[in-house]
Residue frames as a rotation matrix with the C-alpha (Angstrom) as fourth column:
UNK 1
0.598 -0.039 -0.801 9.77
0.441 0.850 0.287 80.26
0.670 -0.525 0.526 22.80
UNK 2
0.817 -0.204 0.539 11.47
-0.508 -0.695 0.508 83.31
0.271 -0.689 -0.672 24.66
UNK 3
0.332 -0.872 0.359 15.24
0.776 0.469 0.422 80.74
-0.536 0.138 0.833 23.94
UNK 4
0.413 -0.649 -0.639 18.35
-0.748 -0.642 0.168 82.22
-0.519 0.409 -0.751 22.96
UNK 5
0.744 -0.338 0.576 20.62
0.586 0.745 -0.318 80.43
-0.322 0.574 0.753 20.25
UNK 6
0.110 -0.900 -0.421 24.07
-0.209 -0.435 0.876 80.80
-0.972 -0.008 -0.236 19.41
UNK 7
0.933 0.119 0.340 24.34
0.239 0.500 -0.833 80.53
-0.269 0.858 0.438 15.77
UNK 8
-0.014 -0.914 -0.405 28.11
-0.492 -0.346 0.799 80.47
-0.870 0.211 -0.445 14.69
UNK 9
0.409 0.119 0.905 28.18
0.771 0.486 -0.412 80.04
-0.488 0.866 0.107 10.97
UNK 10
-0.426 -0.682 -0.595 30.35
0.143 -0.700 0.700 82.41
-0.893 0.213 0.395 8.37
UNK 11
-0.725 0.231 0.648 28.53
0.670 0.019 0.742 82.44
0.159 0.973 -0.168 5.70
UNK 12
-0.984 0.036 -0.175 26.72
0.052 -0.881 -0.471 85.55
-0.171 -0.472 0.865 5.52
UNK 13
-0.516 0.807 -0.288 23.74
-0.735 -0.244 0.633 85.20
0.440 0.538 0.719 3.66
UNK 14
-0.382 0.331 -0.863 22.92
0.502 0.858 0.107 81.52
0.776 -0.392 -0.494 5.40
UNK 15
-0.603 -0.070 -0.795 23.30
0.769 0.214 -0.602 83.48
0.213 -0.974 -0.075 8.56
UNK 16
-0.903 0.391 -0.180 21.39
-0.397 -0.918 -0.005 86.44
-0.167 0.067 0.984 7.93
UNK 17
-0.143 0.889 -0.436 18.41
-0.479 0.323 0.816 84.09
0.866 0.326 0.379 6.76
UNK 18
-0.289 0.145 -0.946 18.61
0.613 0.787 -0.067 81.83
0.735 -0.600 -0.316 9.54
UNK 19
-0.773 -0.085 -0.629 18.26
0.600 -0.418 -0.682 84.94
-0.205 -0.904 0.374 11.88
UNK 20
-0.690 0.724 -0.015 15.74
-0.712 -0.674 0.197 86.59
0.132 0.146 0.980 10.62
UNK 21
-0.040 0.969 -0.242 13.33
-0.174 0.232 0.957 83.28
0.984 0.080 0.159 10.30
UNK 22
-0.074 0.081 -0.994 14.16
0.561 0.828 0.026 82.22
0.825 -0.555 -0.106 13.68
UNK 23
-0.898 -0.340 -0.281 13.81
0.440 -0.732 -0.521 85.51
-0.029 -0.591 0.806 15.22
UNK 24
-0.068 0.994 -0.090 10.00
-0.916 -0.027 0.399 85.78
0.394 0.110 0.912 13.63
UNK 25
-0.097 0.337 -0.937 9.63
0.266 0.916 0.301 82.46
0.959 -0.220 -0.179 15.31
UNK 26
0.682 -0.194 0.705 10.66
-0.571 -0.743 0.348 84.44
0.457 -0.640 -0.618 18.44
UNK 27
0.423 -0.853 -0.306 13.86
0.873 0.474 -0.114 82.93
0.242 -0.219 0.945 18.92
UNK 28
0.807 -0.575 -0.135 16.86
-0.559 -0.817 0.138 85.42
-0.190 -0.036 -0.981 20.02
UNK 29
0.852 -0.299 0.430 19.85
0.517 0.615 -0.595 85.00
-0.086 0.729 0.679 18.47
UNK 30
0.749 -0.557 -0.358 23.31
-0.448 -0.824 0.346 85.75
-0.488 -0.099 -0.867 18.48
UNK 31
0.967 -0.242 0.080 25.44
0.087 0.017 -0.996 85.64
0.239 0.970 0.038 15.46
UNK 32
0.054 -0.991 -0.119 29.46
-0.254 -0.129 0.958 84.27
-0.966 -0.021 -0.259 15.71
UNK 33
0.820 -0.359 -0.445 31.40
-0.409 0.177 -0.895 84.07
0.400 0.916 -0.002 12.07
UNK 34
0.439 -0.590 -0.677 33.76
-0.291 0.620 -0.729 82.10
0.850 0.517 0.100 13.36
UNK 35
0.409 0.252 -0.877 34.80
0.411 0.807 0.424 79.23
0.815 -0.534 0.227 16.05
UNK 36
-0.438 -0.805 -0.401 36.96
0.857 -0.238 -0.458 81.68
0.273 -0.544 0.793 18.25
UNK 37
-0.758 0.406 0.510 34.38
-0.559 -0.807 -0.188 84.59
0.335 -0.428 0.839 18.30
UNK 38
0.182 0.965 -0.187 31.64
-0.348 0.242 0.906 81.90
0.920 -0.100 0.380 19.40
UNK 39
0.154 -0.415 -0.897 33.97
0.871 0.486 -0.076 80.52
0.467 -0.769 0.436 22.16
UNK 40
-0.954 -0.264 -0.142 34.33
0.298 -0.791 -0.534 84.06
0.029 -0.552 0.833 23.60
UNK 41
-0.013 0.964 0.264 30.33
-0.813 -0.164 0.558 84.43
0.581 -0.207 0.787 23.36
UNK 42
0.209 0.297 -0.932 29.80
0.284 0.893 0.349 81.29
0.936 -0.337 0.102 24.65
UNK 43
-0.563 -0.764 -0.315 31.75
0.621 -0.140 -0.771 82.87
0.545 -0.630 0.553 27.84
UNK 44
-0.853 -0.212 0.477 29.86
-0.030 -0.893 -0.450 85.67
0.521 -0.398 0.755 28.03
UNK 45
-0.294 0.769 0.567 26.44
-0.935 -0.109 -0.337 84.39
-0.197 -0.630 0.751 28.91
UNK 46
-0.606 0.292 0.740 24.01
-0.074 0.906 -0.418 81.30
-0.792 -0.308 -0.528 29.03
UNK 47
-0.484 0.491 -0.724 22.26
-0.852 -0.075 0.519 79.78
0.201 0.868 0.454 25.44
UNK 48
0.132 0.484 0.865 19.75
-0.577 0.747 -0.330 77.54
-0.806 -0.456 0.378 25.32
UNK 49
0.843 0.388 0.372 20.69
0.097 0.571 -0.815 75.93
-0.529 0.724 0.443 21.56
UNK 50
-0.045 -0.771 -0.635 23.76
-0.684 -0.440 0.582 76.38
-0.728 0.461 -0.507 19.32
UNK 51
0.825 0.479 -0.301 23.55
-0.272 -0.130 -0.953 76.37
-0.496 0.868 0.023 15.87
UNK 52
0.319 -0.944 0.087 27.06
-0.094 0.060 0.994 74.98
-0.943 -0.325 -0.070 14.74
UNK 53
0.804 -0.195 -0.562 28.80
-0.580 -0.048 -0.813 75.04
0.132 0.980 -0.152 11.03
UNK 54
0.579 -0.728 0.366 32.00
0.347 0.627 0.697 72.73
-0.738 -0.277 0.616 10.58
UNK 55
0.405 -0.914 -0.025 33.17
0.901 0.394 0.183 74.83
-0.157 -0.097 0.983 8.67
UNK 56
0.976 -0.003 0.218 34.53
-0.031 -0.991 0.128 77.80
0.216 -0.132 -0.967 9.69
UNK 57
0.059 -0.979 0.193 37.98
0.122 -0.185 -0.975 80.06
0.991 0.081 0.109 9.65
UNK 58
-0.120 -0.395 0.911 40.30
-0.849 -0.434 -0.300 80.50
0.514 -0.809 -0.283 13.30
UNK 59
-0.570 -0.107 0.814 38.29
-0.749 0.475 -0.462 77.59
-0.337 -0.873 -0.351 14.59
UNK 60
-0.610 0.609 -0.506 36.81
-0.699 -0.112 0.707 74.93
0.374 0.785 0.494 13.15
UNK 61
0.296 0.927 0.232 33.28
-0.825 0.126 0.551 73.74
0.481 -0.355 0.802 14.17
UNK 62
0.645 0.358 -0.675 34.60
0.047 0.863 0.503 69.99
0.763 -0.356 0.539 15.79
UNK 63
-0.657 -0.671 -0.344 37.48
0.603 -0.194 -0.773 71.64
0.452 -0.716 0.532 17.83
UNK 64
-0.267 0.754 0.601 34.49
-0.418 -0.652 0.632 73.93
0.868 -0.082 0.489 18.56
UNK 65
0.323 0.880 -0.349 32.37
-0.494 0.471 0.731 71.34
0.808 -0.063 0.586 19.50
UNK 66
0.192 -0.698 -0.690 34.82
0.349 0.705 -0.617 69.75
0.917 -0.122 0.379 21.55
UNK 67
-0.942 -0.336 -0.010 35.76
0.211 -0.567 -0.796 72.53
0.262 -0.752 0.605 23.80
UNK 68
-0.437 0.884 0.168 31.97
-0.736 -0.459 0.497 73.36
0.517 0.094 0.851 24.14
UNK 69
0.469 0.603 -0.645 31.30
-0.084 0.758 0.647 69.29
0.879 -0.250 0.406 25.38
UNK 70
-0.548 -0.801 -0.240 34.37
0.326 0.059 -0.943 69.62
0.770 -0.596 0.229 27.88
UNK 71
-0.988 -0.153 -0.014 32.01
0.127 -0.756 -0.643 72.06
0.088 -0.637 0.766 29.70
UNK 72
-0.604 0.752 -0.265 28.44
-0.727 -0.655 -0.204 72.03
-0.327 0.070 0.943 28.80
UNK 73
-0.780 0.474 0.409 26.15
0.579 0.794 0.186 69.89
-0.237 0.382 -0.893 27.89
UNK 74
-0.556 0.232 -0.798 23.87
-0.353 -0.935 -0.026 72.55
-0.753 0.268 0.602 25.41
UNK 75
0.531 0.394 0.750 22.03
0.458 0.611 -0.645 71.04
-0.713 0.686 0.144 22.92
UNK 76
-0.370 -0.683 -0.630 24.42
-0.376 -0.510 0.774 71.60
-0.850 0.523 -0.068 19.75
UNK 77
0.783 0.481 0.395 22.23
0.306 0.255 -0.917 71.04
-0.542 0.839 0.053 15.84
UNK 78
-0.505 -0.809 0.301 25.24
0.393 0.095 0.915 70.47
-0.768 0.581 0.270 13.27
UNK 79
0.779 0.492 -0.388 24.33
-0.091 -0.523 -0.847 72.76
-0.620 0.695 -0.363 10.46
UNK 80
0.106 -0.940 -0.325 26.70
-0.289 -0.342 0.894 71.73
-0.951 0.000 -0.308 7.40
UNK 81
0.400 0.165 -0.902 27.56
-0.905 -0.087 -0.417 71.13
-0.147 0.983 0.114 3.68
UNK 82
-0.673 -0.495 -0.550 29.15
-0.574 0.818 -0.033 67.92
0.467 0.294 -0.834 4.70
UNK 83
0.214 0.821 0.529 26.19
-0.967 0.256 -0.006 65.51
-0.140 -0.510 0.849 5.29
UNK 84
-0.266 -0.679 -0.684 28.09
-0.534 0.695 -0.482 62.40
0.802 0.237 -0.548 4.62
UNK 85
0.889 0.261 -0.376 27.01
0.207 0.503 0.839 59.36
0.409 -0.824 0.393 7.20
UNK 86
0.028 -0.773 -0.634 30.93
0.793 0.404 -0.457 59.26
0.609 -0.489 0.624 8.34
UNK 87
-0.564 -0.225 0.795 30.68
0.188 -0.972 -0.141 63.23
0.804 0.070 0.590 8.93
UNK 88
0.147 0.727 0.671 27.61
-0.751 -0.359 0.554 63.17
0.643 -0.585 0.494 11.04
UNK 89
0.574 -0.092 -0.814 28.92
0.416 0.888 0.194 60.12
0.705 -0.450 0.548 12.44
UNK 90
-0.349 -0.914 -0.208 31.88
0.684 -0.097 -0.723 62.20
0.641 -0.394 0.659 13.72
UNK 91
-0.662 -0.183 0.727 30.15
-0.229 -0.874 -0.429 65.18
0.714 -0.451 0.536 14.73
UNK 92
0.713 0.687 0.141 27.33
-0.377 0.205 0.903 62.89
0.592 -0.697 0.405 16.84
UNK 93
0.320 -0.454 -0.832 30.12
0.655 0.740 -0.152 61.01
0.685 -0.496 0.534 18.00
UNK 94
-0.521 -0.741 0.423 31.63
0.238 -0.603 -0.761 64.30
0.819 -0.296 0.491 19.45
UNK 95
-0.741 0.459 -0.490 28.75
0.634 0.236 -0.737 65.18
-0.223 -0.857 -0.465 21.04
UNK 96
-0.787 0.615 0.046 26.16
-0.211 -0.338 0.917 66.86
0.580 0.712 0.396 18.66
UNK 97
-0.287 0.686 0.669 22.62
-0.273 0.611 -0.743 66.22
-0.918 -0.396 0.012 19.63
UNK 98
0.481 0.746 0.461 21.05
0.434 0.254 -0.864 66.31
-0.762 0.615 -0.202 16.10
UNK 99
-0.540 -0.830 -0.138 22.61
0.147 -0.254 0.956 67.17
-0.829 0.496 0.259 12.48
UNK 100
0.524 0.849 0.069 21.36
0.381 -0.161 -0.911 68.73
-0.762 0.504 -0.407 9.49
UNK 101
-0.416 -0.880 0.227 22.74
0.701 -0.151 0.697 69.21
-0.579 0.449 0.681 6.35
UNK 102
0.281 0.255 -0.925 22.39
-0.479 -0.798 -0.365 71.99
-0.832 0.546 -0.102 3.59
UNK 103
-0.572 0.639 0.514 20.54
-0.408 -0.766 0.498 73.00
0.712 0.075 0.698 1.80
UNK 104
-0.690 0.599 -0.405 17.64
0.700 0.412 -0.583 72.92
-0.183 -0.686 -0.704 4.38
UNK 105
-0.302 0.356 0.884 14.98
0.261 -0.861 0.436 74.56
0.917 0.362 0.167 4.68
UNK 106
-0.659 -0.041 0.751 13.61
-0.509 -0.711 -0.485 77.16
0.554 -0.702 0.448 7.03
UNK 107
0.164 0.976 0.144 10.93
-0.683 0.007 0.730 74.87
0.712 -0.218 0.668 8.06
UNK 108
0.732 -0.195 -0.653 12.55
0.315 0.947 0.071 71.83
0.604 -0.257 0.754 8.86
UNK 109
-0.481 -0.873 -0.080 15.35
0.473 -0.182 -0.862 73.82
0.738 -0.452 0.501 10.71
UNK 110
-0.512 0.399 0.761 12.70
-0.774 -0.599 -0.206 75.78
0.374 -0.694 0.615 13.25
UNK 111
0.626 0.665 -0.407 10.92
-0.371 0.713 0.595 72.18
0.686 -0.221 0.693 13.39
UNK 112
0.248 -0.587 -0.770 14.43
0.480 0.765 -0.429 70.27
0.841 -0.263 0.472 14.53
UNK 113
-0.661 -0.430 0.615 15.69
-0.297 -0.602 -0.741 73.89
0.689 -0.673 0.271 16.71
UNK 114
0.153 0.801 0.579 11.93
-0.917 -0.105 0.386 73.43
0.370 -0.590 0.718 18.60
UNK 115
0.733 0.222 -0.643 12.73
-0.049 0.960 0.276 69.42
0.678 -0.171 0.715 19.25
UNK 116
0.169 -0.660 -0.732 15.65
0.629 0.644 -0.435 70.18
0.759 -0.387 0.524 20.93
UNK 117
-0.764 0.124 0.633 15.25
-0.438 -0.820 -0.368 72.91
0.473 -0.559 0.681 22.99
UNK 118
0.459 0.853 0.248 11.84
-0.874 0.385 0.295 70.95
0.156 -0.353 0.923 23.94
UNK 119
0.640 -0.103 -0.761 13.62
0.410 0.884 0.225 67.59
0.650 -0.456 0.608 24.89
UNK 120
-0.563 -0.826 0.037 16.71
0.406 -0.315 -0.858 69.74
0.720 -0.468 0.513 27.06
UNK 121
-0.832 0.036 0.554 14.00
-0.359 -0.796 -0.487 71.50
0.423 -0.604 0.675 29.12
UNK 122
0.605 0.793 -0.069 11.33
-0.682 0.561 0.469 68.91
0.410 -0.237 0.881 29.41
UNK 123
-0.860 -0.463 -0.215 13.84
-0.151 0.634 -0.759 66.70
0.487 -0.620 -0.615 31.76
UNK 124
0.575 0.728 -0.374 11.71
-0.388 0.644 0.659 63.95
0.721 -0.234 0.652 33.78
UNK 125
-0.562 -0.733 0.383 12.83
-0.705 0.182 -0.685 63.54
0.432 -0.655 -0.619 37.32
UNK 126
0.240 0.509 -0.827 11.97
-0.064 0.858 0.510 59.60
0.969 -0.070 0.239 37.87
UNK 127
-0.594 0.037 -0.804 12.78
0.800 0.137 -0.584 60.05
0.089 -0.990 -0.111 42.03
UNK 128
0.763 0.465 0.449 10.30
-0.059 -0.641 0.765 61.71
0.643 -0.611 -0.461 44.29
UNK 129
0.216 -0.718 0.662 12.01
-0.530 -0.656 -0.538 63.57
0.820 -0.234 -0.522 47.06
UNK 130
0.423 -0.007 0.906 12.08
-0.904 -0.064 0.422 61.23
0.056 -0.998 -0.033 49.13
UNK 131
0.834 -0.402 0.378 13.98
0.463 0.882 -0.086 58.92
-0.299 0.246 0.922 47.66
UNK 132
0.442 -0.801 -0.404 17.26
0.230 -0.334 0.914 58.06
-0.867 -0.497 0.037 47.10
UNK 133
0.813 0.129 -0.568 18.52
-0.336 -0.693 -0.638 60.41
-0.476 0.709 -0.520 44.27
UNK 134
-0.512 -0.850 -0.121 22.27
-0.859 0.506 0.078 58.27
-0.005 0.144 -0.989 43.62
UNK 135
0.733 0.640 -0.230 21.89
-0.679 0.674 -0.290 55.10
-0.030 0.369 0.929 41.77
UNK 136
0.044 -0.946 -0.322 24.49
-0.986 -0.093 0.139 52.74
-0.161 0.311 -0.937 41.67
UNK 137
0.940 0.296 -0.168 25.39
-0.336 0.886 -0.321 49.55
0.054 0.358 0.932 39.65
UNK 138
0.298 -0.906 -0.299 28.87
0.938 0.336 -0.082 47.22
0.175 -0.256 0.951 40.66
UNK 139
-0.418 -0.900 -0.126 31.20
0.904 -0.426 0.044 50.21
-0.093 -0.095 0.991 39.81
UNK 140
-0.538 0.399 0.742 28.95
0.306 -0.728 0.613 52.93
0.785 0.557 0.270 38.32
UNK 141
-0.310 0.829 -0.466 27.46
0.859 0.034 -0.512 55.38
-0.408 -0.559 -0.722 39.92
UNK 142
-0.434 0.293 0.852 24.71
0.561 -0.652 0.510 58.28
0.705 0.700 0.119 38.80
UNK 143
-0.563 0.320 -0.762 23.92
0.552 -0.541 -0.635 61.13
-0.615 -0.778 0.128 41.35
UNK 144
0.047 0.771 0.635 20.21
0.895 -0.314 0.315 62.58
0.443 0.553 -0.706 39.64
UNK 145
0.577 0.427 -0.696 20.76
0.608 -0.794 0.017 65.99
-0.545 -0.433 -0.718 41.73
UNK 146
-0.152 -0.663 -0.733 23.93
-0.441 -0.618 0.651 66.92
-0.885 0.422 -0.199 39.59
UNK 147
0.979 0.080 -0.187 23.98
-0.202 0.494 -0.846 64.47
0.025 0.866 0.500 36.79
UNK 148
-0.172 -0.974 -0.144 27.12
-0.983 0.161 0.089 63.31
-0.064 0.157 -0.985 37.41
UNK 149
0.982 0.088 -0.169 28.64
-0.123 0.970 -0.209 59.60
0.146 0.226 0.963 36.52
UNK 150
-0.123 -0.874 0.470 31.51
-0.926 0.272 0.263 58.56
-0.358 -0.403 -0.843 38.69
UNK 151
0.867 0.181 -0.463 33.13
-0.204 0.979 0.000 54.82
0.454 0.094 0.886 38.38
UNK 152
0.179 -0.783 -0.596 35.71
0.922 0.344 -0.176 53.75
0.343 -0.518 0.783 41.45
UNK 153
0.401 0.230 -0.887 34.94
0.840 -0.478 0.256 57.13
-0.365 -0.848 -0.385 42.23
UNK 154
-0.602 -0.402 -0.690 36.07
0.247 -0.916 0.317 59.24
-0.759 0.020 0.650 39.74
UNK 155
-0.081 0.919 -0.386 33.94
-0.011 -0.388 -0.922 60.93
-0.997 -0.070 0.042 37.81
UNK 156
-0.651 -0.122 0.750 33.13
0.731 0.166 0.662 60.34
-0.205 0.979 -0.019 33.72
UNK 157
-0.640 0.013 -0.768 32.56
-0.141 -0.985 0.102 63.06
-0.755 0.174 0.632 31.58
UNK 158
-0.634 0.252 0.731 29.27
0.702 0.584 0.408 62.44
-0.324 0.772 -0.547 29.23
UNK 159
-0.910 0.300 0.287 27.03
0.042 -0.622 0.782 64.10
0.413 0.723 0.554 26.93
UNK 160
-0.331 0.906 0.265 23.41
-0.892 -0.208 -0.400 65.37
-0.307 -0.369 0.877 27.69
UNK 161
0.785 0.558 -0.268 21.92
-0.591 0.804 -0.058 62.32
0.183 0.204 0.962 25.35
UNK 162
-0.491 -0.306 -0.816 24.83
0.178 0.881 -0.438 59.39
0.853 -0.360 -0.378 27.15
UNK 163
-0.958 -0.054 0.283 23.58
-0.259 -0.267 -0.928 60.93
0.125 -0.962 0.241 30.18
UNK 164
-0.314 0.939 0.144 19.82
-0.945 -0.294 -0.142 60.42
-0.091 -0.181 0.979 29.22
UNK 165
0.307 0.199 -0.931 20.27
-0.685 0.725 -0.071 57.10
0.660 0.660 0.359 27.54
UNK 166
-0.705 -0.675 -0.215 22.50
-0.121 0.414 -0.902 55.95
0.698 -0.610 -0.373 30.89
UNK 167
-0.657 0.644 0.392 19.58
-0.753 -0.528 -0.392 57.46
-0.046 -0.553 0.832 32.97
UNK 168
0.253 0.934 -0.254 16.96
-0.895 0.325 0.305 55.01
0.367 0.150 0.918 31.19
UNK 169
0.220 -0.060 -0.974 18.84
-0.456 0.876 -0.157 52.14
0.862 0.479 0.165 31.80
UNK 170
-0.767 -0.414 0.490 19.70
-0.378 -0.326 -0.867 52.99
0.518 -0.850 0.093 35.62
UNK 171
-0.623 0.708 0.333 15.93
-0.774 -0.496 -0.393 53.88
-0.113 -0.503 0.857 36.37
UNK 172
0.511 0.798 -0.321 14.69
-0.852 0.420 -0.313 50.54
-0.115 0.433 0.894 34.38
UNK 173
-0.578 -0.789 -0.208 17.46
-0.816 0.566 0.121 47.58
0.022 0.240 -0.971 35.08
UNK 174
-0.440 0.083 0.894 15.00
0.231 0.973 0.023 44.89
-0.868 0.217 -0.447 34.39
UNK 175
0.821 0.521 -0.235 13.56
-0.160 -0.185 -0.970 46.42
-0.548 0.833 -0.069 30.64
UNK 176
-0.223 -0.605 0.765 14.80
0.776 0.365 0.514 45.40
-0.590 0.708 0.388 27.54
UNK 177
0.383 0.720 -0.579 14.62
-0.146 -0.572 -0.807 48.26
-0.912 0.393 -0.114 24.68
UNK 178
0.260 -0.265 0.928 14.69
0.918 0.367 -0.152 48.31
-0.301 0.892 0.339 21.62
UNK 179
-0.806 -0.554 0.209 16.27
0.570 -0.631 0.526 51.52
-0.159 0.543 0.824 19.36
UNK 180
-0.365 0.655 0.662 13.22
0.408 -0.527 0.746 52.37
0.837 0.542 -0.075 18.76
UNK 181
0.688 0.537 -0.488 12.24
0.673 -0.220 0.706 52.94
0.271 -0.814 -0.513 22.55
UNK 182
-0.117 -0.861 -0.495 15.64
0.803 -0.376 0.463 54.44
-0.584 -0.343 0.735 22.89
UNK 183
-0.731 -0.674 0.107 15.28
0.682 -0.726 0.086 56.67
0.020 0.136 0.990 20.93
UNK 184
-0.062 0.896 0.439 11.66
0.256 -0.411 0.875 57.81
0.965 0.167 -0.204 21.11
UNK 185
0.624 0.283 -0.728 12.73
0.717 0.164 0.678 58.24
0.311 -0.945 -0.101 25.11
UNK 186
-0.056 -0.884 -0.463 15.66
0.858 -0.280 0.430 59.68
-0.510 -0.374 0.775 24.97
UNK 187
-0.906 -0.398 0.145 15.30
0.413 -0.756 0.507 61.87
-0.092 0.519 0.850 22.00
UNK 188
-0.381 0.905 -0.192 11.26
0.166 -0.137 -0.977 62.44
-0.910 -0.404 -0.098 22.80
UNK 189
-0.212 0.215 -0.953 10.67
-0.935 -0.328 0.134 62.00
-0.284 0.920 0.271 18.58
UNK 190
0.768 0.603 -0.217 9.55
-0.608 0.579 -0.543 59.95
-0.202 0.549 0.811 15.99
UNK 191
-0.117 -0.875 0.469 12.10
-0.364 0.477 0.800 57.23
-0.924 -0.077 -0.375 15.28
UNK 192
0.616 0.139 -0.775 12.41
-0.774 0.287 -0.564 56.74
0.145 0.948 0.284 10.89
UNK 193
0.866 -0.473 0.162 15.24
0.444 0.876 0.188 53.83
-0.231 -0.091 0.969 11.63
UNK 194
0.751 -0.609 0.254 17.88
-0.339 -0.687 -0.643 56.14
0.566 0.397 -0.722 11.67
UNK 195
0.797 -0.220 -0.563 20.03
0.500 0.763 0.410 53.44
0.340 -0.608 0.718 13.63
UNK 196
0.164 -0.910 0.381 23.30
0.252 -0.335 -0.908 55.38
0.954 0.245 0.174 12.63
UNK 197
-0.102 -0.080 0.992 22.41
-0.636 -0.761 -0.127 58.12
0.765 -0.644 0.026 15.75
UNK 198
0.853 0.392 0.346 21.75
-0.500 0.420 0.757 55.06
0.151 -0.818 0.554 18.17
UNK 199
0.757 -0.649 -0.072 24.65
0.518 0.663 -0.540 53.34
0.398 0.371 0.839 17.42
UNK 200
0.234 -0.258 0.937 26.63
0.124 -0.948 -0.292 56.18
0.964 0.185 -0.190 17.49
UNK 201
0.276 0.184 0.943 25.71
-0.906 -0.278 0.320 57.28
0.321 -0.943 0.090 21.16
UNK 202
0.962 -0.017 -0.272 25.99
0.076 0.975 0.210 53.70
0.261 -0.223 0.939 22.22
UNK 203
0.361 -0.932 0.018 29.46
0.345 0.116 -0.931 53.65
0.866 0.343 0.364 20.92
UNK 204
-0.059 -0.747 0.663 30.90
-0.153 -0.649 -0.745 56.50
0.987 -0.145 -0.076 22.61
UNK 205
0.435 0.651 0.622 28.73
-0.723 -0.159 0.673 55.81
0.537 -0.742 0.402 26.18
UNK 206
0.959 -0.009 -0.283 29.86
0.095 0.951 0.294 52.20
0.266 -0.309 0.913 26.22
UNK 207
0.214 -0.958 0.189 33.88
0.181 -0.151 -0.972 53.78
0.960 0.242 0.141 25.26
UNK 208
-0.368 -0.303 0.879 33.51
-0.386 -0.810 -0.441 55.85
0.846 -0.502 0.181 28.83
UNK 209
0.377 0.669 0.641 31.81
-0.926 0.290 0.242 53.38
-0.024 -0.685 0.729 31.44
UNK 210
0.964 0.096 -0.248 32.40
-0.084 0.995 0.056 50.12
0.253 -0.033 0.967 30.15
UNK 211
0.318 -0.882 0.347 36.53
-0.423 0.196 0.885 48.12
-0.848 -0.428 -0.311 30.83
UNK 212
-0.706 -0.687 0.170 36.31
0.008 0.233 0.973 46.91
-0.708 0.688 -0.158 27.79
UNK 213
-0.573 0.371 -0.731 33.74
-0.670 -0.726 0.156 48.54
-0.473 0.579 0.664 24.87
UNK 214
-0.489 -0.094 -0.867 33.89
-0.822 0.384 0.421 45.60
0.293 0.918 -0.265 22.91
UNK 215
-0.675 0.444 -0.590 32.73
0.650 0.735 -0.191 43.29
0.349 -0.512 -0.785 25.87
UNK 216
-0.708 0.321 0.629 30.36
-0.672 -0.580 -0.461 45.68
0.217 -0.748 0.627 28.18
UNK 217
-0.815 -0.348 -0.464 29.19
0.304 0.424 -0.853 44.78
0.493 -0.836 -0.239 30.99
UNK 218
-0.670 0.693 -0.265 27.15
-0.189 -0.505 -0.842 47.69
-0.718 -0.514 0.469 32.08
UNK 219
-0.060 0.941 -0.334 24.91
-0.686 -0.282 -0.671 47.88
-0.725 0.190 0.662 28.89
UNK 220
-0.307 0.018 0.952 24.04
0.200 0.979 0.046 44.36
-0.930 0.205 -0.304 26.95
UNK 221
-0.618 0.107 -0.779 23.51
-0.784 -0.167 0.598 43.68
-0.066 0.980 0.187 23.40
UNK 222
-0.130 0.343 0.930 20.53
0.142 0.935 -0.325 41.36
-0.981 0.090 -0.171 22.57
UNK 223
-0.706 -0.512 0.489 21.00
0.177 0.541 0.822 40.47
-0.686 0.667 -0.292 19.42
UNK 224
-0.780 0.594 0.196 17.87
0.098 -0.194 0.976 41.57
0.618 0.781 0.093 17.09
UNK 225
0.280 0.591 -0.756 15.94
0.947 -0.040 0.319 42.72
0.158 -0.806 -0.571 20.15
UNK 226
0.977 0.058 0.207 17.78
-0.076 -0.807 0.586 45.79
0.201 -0.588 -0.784 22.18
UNK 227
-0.440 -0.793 0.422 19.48
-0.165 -0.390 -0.906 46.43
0.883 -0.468 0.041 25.32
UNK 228
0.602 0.759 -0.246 19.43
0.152 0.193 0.969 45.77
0.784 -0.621 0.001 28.54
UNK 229
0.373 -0.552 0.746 21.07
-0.770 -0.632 -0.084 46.69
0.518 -0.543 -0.661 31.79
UNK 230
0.103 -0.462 -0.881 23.81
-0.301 0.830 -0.471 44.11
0.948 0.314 -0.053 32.51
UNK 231
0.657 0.726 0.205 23.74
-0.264 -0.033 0.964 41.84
0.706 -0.687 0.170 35.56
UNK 232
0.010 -0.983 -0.185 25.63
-0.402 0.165 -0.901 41.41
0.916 0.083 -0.394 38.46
């Protein structure tokens, strides 16, 4: 797929397998052992995927992840021995795209690396040029040439998938979806009822847009149904 991938993982033997199958996949790959040498790669050039452990020595994989969402918006696959729901809660909440725990195998990990690399570069621009490219709802607004998301004019910092999930609901304010449309749009896969990761995203999307989370405004709850984009 002629993609590069940061893989930052300390375990040697994990990482030494993982690079070799994903390098006969034709992946390229570059190998940090730990969250402070991946933040000084990360500097030096442009990846199209990062491979992330949580835990690792100097830095560890959600201060990583953190400093990595401040700035980017990379597709990041959680690779870890904690697979706990609360764990993967935390590290989607952070901004993860997708999480995998260990053991895995080599298949399923080149299957999940290809989905996301294929949903980050298959972007769907819903304006012809000749329309206007800046959407805006009461306060909110989305500008589709940068991807930015201002409200009262200053700008909110979101993830690639709040940004995609913010997108559908912009481009489509009279559709209701359901989780399942949400995520088969957003994340361009099969949906098993893995609510957790909808939820999740919701959560954090609603935390950064909405005045009050708990009420929102911008994106509705219908009750055993969906979502829908809230009127005003």
């Amino acid at each position: 797929m002629n993609a590069t991938i940061l893989l930052v993982e300390d375990d040697l033997s994990i990482g030494e397998m993982v690079v070799s199958y994903l390098t006969s996949e034709g992946f390229k790959l570059i190998h940090a052992h730990d969250g402070e040498e991946a933040l000084e790669m990360f500097s030096r050039q442009t990846y199209d995927l990062i491979l992330l452990d949580l835990m690792l020595p100097k830095l560890n994989g959600m201060d990583f992840l953190r400093q990595i969402r401040a700035k980017s918006h990379v597709p990041i696959l959680i690779l870890s021995a904690k697979g706990g729901e609360a764990d993967k809660a935390i590290g989607l909440g952070f901004g993860a795209d997708d999480y995998i725990a260990k053991p895995f195998s080599m298949i399923e990990l080149s299957a999940r690396v290809k989905a996301a690399i294929r949903r980050a570069t298959h972007y769907v621009d819903p304006f012809p040029q000749s329309e206007s490219r800046v959407i805006t709802v009461n306060e909110l607004s989305m500008n589709m040439d940068n991807l930015t998301v201002s409200k009262k004019g200053v700008e909110i910092k979101l993830t690639a998938k709040e940004l995609q999930i913010l997108q559908l609901f912009l481009t489509h304010p009279n559709k209701v979806f359901t989780k399942q449309q949400i995520f088969n749009s957003v994340w361009n896969d099969d949906y098993y009822g893995d609510e957790n990761v909808i939820n999740v995203h919701m959560s954090r999307l609603r935390e950064k847009i909405e005045d009050q989370p708990s009420a929102p405004q911008y994106i509705k709850t219908l009750w055993g149904i969906g979502y829908r984009l809230g009127e005003f």
